[in-house]
PDB file as gemmi writes it, atoms N, CA and C in Angstrom:
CRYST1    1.000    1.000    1.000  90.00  90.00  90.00 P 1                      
ATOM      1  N   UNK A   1     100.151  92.081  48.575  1.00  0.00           N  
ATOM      2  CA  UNK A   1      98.692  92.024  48.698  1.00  0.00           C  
ATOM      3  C   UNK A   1      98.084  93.049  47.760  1.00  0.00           C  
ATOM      4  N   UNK A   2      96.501  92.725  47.045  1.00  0.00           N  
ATOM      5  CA  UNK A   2      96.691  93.768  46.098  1.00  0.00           C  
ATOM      6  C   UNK A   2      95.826  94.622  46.506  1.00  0.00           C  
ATOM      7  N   UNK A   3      95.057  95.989  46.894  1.00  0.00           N  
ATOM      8  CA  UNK A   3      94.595  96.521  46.601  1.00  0.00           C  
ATOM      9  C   UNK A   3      93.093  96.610  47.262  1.00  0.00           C  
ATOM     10  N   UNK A   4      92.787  95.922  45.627  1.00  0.00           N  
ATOM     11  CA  UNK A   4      91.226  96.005  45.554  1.00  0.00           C  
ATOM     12  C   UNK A   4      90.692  94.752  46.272  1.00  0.00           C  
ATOM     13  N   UNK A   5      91.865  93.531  46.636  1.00  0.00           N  
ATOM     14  CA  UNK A   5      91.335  92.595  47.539  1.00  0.00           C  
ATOM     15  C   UNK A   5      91.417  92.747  49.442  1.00  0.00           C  
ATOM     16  N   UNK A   6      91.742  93.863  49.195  1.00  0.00           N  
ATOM     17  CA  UNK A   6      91.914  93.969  50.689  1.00  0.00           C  
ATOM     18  C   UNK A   6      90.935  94.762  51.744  1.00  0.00           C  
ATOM     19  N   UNK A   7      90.055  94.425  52.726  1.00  0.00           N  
ATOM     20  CA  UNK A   7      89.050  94.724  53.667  1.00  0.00           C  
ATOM     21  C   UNK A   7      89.907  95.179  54.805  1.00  0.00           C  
ATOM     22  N   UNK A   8      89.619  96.219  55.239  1.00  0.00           N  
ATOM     23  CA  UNK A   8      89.722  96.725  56.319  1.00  0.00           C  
ATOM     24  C   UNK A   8      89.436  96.415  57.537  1.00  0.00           C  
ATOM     25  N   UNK A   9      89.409  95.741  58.640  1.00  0.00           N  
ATOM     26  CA  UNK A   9      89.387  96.038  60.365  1.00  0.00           C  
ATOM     27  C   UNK A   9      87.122  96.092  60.141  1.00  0.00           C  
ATOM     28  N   UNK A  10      87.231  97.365  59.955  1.00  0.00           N  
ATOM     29  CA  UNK A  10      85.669  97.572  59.910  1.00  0.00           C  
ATOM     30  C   UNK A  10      84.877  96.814  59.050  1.00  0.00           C  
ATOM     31  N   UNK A  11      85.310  96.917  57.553  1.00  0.00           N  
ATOM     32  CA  UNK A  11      84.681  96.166  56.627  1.00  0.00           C  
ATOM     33  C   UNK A  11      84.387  94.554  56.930  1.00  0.00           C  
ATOM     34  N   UNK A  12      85.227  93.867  57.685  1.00  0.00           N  
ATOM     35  CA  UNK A  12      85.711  92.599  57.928  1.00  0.00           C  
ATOM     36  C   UNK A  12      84.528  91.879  59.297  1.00  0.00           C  
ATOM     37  N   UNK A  13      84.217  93.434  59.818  1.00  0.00           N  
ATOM     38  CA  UNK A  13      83.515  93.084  61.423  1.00  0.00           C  
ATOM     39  C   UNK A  13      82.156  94.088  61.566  1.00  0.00           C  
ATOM     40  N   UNK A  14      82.522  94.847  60.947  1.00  0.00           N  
ATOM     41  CA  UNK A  14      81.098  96.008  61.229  1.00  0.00           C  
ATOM     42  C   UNK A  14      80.842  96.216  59.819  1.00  0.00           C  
ATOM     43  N   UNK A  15      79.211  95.135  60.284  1.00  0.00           N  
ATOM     44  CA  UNK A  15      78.117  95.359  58.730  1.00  0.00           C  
ATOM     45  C   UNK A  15      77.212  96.169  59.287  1.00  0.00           C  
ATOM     46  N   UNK A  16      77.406  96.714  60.578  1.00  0.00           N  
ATOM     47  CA  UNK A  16      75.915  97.923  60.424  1.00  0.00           C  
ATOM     48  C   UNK A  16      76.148  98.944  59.473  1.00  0.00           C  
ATOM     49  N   UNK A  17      74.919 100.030  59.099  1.00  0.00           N  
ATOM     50  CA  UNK A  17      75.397 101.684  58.453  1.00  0.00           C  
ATOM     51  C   UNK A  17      76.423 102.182  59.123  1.00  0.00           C  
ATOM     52  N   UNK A  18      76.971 103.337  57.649  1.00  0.00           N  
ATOM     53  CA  UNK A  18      78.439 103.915  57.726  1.00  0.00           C  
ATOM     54  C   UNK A  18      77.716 105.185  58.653  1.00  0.00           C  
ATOM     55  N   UNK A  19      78.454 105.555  59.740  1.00  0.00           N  
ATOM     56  CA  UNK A  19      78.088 106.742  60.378  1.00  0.00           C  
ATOM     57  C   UNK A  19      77.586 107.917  59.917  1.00  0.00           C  
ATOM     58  N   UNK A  20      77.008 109.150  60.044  1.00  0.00           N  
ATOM     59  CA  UNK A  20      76.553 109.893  59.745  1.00  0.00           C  
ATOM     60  C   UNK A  20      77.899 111.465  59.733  1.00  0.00           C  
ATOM     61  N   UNK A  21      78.047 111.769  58.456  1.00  0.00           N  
ATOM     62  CA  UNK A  21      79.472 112.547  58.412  1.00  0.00           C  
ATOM     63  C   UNK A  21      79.109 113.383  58.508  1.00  0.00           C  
ATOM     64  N   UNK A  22      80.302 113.931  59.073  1.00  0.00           N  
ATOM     65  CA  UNK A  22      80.656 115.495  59.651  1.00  0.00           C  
ATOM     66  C   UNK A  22      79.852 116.605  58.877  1.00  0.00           C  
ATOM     67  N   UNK A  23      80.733 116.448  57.914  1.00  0.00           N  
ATOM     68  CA  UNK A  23      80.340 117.350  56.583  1.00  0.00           C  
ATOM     69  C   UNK A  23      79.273 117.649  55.707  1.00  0.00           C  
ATOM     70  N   UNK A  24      77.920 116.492  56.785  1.00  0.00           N  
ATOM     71  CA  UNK A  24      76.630 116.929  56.114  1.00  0.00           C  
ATOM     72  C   UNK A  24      76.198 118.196  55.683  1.00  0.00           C  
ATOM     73  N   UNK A  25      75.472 118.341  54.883  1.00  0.00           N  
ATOM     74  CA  UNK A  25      75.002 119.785  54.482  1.00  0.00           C  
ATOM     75  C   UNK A  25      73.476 119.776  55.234  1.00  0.00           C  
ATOM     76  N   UNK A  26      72.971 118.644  56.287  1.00  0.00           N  
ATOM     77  CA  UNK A  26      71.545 118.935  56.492  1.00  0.00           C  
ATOM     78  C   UNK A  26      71.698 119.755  58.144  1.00  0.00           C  
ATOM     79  N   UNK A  27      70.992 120.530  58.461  1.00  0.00           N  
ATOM     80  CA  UNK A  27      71.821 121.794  59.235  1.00  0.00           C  
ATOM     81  C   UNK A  27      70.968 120.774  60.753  1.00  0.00           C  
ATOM     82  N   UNK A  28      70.121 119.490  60.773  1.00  0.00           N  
ATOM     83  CA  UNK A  28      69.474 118.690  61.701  1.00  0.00           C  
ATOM     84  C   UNK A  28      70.583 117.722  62.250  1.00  0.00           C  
ATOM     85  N   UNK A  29      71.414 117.262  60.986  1.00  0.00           N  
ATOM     86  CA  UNK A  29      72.823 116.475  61.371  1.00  0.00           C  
ATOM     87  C   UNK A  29      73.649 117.109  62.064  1.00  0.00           C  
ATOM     88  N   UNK A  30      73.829 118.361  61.685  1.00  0.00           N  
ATOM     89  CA  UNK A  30      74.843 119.286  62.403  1.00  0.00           C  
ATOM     90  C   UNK A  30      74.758 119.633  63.436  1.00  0.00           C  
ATOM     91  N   UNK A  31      73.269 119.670  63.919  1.00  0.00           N  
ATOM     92  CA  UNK A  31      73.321 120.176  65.328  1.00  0.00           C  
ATOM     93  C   UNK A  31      73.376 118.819  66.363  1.00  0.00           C  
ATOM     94  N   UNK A  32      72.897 117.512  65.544  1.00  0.00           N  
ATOM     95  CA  UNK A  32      73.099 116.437  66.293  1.00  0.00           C  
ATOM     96  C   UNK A  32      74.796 115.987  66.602  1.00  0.00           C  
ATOM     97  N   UNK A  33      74.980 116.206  65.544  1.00  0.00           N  
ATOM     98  CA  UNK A  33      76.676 116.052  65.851  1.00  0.00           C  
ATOM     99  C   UNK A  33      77.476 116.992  66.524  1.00  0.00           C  
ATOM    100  N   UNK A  34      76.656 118.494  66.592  1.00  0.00           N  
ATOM    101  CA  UNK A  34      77.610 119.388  67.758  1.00  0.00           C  
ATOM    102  C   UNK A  34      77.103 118.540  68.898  1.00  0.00           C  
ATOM    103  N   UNK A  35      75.860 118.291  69.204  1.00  0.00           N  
ATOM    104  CA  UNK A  35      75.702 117.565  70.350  1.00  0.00           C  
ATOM    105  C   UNK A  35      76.349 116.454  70.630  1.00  0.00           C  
ATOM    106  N   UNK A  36      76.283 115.603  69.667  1.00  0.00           N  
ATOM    107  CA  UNK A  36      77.233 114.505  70.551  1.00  0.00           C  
ATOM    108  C   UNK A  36      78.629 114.692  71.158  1.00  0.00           C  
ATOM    109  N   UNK A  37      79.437 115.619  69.864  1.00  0.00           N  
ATOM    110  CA  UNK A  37      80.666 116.094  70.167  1.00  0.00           C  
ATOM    111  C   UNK A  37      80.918 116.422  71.632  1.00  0.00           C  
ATOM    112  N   UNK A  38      79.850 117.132  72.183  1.00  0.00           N  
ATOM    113  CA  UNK A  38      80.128 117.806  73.538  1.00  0.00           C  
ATOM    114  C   UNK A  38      79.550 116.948  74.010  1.00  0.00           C  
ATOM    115  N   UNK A  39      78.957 116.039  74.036  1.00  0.00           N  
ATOM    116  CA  UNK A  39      78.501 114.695  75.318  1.00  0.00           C  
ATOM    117  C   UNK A  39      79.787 114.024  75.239  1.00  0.00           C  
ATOM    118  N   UNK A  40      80.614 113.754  74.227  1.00  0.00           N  
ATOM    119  CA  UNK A  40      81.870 112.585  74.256  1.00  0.00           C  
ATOM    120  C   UNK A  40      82.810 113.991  74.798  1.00  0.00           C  
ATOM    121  N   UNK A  41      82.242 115.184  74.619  1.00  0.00           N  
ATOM    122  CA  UNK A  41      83.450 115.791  75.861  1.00  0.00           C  
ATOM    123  C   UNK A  41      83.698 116.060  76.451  1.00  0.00           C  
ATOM    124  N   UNK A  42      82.663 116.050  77.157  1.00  0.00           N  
ATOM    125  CA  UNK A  42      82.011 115.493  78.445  1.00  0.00           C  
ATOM    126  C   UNK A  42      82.582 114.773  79.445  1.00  0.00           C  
ATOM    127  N   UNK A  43      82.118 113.512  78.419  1.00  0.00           N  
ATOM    128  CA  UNK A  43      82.701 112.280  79.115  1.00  0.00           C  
ATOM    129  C   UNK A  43      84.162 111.717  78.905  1.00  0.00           C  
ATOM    130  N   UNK A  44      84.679 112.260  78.217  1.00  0.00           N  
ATOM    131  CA  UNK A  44      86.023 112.833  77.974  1.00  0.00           C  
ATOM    132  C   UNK A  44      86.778 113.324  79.532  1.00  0.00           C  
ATOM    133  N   UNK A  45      86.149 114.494  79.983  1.00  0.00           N  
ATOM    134  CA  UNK A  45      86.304 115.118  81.038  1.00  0.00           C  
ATOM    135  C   UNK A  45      86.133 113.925  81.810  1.00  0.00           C  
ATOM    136  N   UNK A  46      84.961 112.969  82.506  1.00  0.00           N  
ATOM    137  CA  UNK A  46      84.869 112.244  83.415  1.00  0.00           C  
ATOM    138  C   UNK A  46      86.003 111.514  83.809  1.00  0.00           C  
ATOM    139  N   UNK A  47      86.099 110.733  82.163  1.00  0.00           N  
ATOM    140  CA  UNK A  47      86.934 109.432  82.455  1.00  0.00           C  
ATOM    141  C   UNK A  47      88.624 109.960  82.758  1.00  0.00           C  
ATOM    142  N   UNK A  48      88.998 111.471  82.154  1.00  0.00           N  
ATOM    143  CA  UNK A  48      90.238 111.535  82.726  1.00  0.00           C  
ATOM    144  C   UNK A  48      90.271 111.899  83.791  1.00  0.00           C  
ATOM    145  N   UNK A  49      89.166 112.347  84.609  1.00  0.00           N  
ATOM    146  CA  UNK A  49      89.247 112.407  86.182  1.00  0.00           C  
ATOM    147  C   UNK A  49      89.464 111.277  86.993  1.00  0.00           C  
ATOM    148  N   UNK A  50      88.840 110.237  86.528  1.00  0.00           N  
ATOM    149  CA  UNK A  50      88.480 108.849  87.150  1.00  0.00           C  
ATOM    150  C   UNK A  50      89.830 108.483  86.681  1.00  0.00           C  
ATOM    151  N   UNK A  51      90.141 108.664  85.442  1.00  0.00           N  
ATOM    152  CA  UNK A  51      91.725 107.967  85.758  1.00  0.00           C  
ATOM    153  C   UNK A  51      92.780 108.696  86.300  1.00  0.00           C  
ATOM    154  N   UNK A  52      92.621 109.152  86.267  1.00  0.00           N  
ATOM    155  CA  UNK A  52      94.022 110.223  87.371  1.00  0.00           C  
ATOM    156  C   UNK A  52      93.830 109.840  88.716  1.00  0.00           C  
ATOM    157  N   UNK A  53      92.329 109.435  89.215  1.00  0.00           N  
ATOM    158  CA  UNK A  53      92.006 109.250  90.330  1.00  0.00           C  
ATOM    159  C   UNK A  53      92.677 107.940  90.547  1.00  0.00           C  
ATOM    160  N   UNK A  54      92.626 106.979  89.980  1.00  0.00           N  
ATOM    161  CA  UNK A  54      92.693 105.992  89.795  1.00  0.00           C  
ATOM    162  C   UNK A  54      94.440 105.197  89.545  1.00  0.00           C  
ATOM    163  N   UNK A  55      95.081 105.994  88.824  1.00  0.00           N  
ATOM    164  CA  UNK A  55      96.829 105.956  88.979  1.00  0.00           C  
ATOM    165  C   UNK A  55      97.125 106.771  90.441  1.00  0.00           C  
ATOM    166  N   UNK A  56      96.642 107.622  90.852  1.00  0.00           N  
ATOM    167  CA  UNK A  56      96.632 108.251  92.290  1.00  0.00           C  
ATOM    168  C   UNK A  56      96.965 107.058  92.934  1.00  0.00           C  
ATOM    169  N   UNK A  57      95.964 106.290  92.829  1.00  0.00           N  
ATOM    170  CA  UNK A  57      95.622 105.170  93.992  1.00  0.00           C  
ATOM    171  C   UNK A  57      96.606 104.076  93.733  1.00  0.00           C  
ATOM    172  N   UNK A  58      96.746 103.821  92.665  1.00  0.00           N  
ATOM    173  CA  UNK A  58      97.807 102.682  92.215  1.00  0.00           C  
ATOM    174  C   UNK A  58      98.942 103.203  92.642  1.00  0.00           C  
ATOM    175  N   UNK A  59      99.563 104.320  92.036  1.00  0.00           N  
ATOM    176  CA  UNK A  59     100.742 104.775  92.684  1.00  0.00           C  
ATOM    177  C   UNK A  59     101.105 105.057  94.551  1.00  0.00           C  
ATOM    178  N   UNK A  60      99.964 105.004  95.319  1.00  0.00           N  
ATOM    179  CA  UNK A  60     100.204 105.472  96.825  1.00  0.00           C  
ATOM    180  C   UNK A  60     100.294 103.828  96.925  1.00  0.00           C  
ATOM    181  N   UNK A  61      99.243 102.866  96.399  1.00  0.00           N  
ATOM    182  CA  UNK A  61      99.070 101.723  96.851  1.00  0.00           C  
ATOM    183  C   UNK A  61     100.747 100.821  96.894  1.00  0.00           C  
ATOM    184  N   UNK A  62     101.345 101.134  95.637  1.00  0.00           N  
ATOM    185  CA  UNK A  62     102.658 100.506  95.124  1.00  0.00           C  
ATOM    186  C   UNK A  62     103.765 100.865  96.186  1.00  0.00           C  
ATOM    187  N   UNK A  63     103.285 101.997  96.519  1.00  0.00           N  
ATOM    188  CA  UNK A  63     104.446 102.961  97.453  1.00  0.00           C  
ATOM    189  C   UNK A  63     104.395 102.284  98.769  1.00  0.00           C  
ATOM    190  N   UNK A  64     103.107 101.859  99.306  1.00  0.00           N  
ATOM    191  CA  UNK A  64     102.196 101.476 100.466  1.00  0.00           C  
ATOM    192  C   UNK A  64     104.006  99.900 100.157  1.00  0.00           C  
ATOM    193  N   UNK A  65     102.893  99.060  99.097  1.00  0.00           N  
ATOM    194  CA  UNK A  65     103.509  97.400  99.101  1.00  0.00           C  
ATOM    195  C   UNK A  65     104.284  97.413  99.170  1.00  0.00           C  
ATOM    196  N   UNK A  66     105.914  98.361  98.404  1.00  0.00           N  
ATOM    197  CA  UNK A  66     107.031  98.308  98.367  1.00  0.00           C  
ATOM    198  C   UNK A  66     107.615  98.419  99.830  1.00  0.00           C  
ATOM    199  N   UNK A  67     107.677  99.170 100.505  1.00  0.00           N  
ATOM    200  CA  UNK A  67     107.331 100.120 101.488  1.00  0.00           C  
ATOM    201  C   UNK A  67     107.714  98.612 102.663  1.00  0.00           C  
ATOM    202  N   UNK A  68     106.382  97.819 102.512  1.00  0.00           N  
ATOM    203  CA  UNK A  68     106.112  97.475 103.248  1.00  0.00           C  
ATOM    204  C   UNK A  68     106.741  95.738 103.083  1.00  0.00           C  
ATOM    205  N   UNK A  69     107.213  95.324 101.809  1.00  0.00           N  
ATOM    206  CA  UNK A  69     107.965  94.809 101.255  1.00  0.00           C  
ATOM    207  C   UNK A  69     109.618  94.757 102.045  1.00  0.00           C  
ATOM    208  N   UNK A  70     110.199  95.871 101.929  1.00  0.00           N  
ATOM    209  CA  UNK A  70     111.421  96.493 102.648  1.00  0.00           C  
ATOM    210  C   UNK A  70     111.467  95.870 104.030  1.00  0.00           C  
ATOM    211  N   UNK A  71     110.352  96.358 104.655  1.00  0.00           N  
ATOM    212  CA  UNK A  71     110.462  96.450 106.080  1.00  0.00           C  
ATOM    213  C   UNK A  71     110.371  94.805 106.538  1.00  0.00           C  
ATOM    214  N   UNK A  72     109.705  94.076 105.965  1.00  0.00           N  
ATOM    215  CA  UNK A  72     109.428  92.510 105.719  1.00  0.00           C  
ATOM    216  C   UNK A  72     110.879  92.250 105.796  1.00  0.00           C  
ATOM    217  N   UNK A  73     111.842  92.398 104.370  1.00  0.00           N  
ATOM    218  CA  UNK A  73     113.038  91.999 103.993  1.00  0.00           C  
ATOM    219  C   UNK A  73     113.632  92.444 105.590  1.00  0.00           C  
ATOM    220  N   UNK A  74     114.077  93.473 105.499  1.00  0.00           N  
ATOM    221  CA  UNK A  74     115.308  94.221 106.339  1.00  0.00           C  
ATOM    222  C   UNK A  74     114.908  93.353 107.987  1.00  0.00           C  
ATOM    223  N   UNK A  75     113.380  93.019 108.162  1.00  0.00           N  
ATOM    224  CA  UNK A  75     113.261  92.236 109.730  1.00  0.00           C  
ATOM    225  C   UNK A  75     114.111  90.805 109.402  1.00  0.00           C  
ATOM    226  N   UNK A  76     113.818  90.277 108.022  1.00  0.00           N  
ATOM    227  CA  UNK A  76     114.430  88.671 108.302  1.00  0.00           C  
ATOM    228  C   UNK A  76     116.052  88.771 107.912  1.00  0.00           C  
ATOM    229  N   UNK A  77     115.873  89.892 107.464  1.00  0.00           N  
ATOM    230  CA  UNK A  77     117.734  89.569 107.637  1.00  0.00           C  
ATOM    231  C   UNK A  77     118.538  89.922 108.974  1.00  0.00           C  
ATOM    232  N   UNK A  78     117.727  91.145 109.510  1.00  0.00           N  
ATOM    233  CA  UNK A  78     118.217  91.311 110.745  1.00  0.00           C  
ATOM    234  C   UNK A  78     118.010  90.595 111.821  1.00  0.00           C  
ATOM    235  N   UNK A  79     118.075  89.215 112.001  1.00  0.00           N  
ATOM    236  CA  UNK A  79     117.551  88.222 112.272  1.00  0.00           C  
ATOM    237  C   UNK A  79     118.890  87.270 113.028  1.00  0.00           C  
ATOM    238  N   UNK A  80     119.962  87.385 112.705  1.00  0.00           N  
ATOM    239  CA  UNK A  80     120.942  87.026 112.704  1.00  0.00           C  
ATOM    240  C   UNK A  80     120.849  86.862 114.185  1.00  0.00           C  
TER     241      UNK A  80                                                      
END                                                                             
């Protein structure tokens, strides 16, 4: 494939404007982008709470089915 014919993921799907870079020199960008930084880390913080919370629950729940799975099995065999 050569090169200069090839589009990227973004180029291919996202025609809005290219984001606003880091490395601006306008000191109005910079403070907007420390801000966002700390809102996405923020919410950074949230969502790994909510998921920890959340494998918590999957993992007791699995423990719960298996659990309860067993006790199912081991009644119909002891059945005899």
């Amino acid at each position: 494939m050569d090169g200069s014919n090839y589009n990227s993921w973004a180029d291919q799907w996202d025609d809005g404007p290219d984001p606003v870079t880091v490395g601006s020199s306008n000191k109005n960008s910079n403070d907007k982008t420390t801000k966002y930084k700390q809102k996405v880390g923020e919410g950074f913080g949230k969502t790994k709470a909510v998921a920890s919370t959340g494998v918590k629950k999957l993992k007791d729940g699995t423990s719960v089915g298996l659990h309860w799975i067993k006790t199912k099995y081991s009644k119909a065999t002891n059945k005899h």
